[in-house]
C-alpha positions as CSV (number, residue, x, y, z in Angstrom):
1,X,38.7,-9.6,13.2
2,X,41.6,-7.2,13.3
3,X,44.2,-8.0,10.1
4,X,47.2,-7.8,12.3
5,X,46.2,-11.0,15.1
6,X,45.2,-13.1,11.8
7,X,49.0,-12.5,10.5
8,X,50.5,-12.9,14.1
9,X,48.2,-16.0,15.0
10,X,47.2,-14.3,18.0
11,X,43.0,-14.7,17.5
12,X,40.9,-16.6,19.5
13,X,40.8,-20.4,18.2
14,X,36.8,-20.5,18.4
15,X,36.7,-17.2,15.8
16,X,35.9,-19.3,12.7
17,X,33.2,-21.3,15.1
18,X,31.4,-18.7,16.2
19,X,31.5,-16.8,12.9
20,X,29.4,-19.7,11.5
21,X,27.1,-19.9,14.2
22,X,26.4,-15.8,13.8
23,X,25.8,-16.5,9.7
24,X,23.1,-19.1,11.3
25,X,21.2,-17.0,13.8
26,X,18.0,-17.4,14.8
27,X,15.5,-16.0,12.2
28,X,12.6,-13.5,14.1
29,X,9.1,-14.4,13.4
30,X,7.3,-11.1,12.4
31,X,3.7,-10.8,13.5
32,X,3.2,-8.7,11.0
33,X,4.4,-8.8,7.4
34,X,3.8,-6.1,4.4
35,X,4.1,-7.7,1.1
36,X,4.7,-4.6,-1.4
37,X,6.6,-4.3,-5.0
38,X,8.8,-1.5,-6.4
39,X,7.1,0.7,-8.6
40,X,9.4,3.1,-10.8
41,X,12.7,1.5,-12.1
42,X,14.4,4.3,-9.5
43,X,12.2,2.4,-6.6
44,X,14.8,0.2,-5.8
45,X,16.8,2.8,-4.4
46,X,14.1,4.1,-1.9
47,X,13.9,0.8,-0.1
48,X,16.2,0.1,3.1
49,X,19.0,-2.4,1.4
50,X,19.2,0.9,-1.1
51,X,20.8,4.0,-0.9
52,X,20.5,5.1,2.8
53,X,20.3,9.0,1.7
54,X,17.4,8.1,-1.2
55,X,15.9,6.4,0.8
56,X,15.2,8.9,3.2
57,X,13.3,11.0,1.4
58,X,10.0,10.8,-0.5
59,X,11.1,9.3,-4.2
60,X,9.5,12.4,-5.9
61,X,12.2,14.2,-4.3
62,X,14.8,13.3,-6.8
63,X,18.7,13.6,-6.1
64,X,21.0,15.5,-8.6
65,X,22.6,12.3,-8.7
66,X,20.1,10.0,-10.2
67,X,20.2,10.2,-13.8
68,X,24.0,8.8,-13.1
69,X,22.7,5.7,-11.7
70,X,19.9,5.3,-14.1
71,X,21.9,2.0,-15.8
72,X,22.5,0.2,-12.2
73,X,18.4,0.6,-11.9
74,X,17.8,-1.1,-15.4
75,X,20.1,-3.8,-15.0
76,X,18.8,-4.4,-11.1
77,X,15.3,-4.8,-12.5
78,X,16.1,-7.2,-15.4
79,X,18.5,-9.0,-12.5
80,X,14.7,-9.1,-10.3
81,X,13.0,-10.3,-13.5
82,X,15.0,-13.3,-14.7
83,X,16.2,-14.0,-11.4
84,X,13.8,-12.9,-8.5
85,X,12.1,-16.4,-7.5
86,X,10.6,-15.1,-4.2
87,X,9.7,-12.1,-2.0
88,X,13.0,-11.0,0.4
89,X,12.8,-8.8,3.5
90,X,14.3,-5.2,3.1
91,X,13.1,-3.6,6.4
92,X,11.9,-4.5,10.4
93,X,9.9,-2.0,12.1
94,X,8.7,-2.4,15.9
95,X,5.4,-0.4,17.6
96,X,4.9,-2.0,21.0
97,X,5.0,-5.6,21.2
98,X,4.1,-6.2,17.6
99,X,7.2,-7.0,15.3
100,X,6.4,-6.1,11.8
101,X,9.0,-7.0,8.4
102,X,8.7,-5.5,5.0
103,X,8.8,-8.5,2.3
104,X,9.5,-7.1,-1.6
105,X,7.8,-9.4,-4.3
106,X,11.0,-9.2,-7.4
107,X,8.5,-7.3,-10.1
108,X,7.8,-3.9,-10.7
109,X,4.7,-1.8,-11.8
110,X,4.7,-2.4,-15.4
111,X,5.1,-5.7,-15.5
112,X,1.7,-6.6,-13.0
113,X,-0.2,-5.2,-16.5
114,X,1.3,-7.7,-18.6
115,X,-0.6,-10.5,-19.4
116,X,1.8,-13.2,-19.6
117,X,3.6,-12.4,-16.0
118,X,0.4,-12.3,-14.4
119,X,0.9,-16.2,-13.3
120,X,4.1,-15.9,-12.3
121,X,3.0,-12.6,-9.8
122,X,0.6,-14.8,-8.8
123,X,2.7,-17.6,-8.0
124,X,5.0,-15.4,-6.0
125,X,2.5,-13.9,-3.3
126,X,1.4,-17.6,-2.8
127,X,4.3,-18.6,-2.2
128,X,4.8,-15.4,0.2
129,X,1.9,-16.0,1.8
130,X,2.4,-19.8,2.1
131,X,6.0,-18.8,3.7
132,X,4.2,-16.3,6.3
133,X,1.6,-18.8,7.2
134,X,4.2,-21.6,7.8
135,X,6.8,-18.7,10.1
136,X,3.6,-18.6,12.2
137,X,3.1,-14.8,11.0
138,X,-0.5,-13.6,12.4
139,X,-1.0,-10.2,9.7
140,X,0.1,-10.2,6.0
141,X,-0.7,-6.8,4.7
142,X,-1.5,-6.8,0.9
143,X,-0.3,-3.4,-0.2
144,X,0.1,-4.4,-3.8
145,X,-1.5,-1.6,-5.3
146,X,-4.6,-1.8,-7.3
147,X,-4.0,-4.1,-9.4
148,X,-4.0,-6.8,-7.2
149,X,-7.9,-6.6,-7.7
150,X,-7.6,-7.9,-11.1
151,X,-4.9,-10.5,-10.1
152,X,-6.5,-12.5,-7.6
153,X,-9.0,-10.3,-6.4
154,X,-7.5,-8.8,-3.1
155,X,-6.4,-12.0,-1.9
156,X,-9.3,-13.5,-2.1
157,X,-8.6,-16.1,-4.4
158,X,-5.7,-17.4,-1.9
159,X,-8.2,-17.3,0.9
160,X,-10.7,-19.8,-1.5
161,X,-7.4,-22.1,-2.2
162,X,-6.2,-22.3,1.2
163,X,-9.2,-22.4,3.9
164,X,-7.1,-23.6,6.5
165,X,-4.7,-20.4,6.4
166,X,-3.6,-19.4,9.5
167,X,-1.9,-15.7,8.5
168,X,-4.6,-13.1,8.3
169,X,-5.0,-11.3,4.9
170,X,-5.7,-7.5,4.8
171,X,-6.3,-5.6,2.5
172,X,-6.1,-2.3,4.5
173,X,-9.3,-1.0,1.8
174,X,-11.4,0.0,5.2
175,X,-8.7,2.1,6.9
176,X,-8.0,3.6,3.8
177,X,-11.8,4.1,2.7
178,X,-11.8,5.5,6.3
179,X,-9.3,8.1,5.7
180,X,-10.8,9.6,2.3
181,X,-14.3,10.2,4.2
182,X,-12.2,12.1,6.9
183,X,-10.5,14.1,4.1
184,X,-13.7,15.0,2.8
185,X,-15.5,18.4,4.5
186,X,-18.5,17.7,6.8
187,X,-20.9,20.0,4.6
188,X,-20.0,18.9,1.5
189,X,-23.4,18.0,-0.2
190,X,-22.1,17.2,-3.9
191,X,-18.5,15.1,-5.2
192,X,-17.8,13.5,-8.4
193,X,-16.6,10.4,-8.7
194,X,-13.9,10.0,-12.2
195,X,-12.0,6.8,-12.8
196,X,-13.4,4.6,-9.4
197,X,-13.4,1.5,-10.6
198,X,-11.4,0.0,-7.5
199,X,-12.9,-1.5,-3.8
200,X,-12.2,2.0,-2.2
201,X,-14.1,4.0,-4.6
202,X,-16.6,1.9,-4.3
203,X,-16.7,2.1,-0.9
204,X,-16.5,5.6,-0.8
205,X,-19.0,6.3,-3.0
206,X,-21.4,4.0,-1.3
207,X,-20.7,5.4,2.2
208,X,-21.3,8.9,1.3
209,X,-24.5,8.0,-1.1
210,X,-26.2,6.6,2.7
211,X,-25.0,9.9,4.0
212,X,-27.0,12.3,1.6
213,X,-24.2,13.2,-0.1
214,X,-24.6,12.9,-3.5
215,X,-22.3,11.6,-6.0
216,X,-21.9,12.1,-9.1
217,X,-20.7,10.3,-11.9
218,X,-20.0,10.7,-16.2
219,X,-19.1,7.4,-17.0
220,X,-22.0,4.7,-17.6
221,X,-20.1,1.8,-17.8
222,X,-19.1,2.4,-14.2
223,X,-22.0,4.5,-12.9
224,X,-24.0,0.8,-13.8
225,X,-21.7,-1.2,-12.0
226,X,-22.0,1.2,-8.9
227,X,-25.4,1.7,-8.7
228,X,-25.8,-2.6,-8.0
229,X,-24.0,-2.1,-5.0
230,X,-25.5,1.0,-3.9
231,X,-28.7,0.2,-1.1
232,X,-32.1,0.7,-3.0
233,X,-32.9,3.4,0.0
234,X,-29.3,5.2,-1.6
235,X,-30.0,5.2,-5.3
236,X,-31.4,8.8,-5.4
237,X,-28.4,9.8,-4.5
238,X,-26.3,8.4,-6.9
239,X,-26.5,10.5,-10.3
240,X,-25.1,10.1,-14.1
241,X,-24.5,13.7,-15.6
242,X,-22.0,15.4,-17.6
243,X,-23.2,18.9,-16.7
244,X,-22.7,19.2,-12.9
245,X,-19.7,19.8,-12.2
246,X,-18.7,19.9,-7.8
247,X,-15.6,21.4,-6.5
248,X,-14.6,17.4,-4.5
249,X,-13.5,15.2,-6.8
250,X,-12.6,12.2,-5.5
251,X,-11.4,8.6,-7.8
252,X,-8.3,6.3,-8.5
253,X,-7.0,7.9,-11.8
254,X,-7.7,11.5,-12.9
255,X,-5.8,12.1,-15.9
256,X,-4.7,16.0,-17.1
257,X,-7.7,16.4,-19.5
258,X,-9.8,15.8,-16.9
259,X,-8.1,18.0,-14.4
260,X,-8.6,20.6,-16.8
261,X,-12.2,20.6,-16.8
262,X,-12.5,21.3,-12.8
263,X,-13.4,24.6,-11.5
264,X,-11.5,26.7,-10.4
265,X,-10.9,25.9,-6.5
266,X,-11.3,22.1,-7.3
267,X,-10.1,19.2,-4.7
268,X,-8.6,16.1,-5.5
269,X,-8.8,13.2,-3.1
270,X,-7.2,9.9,-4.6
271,X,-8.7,6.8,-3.7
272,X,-5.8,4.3,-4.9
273,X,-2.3,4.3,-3.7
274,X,-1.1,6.8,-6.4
275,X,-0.9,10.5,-6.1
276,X,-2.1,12.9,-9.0
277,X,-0.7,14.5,-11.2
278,X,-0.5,18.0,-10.2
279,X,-1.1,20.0,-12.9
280,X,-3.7,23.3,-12.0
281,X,-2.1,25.6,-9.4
282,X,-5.4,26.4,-8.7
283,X,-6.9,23.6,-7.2
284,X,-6.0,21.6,-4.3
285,X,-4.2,18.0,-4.6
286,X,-4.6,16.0,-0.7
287,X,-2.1,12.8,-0.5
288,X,-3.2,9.0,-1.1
289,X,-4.8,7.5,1.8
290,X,-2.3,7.8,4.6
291,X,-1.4,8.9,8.1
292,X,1.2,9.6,10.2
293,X,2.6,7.1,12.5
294,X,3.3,6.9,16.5
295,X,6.4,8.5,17.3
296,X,6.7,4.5,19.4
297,X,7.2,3.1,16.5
298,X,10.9,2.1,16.1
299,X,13.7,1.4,13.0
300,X,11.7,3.6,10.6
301,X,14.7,4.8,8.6
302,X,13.0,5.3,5.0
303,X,9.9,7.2,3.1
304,X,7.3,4.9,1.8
305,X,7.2,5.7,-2.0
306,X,6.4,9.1,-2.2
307,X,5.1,9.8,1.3
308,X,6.9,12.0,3.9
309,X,8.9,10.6,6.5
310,X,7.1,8.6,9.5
311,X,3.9,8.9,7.2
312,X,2.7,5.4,6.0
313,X,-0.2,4.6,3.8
314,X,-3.6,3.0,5.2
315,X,-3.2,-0.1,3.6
316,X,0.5,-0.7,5.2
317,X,-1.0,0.7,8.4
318,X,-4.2,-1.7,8.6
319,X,-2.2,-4.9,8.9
320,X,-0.8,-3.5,12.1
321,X,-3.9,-2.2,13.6
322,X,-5.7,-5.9,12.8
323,X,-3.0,-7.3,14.7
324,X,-2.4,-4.8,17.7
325,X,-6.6,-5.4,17.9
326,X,-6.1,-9.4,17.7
327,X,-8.6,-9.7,14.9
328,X,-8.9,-12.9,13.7
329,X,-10.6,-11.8,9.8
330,X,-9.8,-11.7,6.5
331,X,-9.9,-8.9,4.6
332,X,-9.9,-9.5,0.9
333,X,-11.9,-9.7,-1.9
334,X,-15.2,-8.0,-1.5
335,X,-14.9,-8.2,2.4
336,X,-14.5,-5.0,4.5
337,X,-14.1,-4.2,8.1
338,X,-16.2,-1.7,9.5
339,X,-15.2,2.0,8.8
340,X,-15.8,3.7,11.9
341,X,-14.4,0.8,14.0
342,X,-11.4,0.3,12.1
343,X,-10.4,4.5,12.1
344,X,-11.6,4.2,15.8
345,X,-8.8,1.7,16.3
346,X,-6.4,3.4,14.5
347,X,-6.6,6.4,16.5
348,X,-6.9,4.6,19.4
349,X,-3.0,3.2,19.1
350,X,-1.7,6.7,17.9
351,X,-2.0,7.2,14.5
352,X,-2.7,10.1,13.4
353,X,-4.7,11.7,10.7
């Protein structure tokens, strides 16, 4: 209301009445929700109720700026920590009829490896959840990272708790074991596998194995607990060597020794929702699952971590394409839709590879 008709008494008399109707609203029902968590104590900055010109861009694209605001970042997450009791929404998008919100759980990266927070993480996606399937939200996309394997197993223990739950959870790990088989060149006949410990290497792994493509791997411990899952009529081509060497490398965490010892040429393909490390100018480093979004989609006004603008990873995007489809699934824990349908769906509403 403009200063001067408050001073001269000259506003309307229902002002103050319909100002407190406005604060009441009515509060949208998303059909979709992603639940996510800042990463990096800068992270805070890249979401929408941030800085609107960080924000824009990918958040390894630093601003001169930043190391200025460094303090504001350390006391917001300490703020989060002692004070952050459940998720809160920092974004709405729109793609056709399906109404999607981004809800942020009040903990960052570090803290989902520390043993003692791990109830209270734990405690907050249930209550997210619980709060999703009460609004009546179909889709709640877990893109939590990796970790969320070891802290309730993709959902899956929330799924065991709750039978009854209404709200969908999705884990996104078939679109996104989609999109690393698509990165992967038709007459590849060799990759190695370092550091796959999570649902999508897995996956990966597997699919390839019963495609005659053989993988292989250096580290027992893991190459045991793959070769269990692999089909008998696979096995052969599932192999534990330290001497062969490929040029695909594929895995969740390939750290710089490592790197070092690829040939020349080498590609990296993450599995997990962190980028390498790119440390060899001679090799080639493809993004974390992801892929570009329909130009449809509306109110997109920030850069999902450190992905482009308008490119969202496979996780985010799987919530929406299980509810655009209607699916009526879970996928957590050690379920998984079916590759081919699931990348046939996606391109079917317009995203893009």
């Amino acid at each position: 209301m403009p200063i001067y008709d408050y001073i001269f008494n000259t506003m309307d008399k229902s002002t103050d009445e319909l100002y407190e109707r406005t604060l009441i609203g009515t509060e949208e029902t998303p059909d979709v929700v992603h639940l996510t968590h800042m990463t990096t104590l800068q992270s805070i900055y890249h979401l929408r109720v941030g800085i609107a010109s960080i924000a824009s861009r990918p958040s390894d694209n630093h601003v001169w700026y930043m190391w200025m605001i460094w303090p504001m970042a350390w006391l917001s997450m300490v703020l989060a920590w002692v004070y952050g009791s459940s998720a809160f929404i920092v974004e709405s998008l729109k793609l056709k009829k399906i109404m999607m919100q981004t809800w942020v759980i009040p903990r960052y990266n570090f803290q989902y490896s520390l043993t003692r927070e791990r109830e209270s993480i734990n405690r907050l996606i249930e209550q997210a959840i619980s709060d999703a399937d009460g609004r009546g939200v179909k889709v709640l996309s877990l893109g939590l990272f990796n970790q969320e394997r070891q802290l309730n197993g993709s959902g899956e223990l929330f799924t065991q708790k709750y039978p009854k739950l209404r709200v969908r959870l999705v884990d996104g790990s078939g679109l996104a074991t989609a999109v690393v088989l698509k990165s992967i060149p038709l007459d590849t006949k060799r990759v190695f596998l370092c550091g796959g410990s999570s649902k999508v290497a897995h996956a990966t792994a597997t699919a390839l194995c019963e495609r005659g493509v053989q993988v292989i791997m250096n580290q027992k411990k893991e190459y045991d607990m793959l070769k269990l899952r692999v089909a008998e009529s696979s096995t052969a081509y599932l192999k534990f060597s330290s001497d062969e060497i490929p040029q695909i490398w594929i895995g969740d965490i390939i750290n710089d020794k490592q790197q070092m010892g690829a040939p020349r040429g080498a590609t990296f393909i993450p599995t997990s929702q962190f980028p390498f490390k790119k440390i060899r100018k001679d090799c080639t480093y493809l993004s974390n699952p992801a892929m570009k979004i329909p130009e449809a989609m509306q109110n997109v006004h920030t850069c999902e971590n450190w992905l482009p603008r308008r490119v969202m990873s496979a996780w985010r995007i799987a919530g929406m394409v299980h509810a655009l489809e209607g699916w009526g699934i879970h996928e957590c824990g050690d379920d998984m839709m079916d590759i081919e349908q699931v990348w046939s769906a996606a391109i079917k509403h317009g995203f893009i590879p």
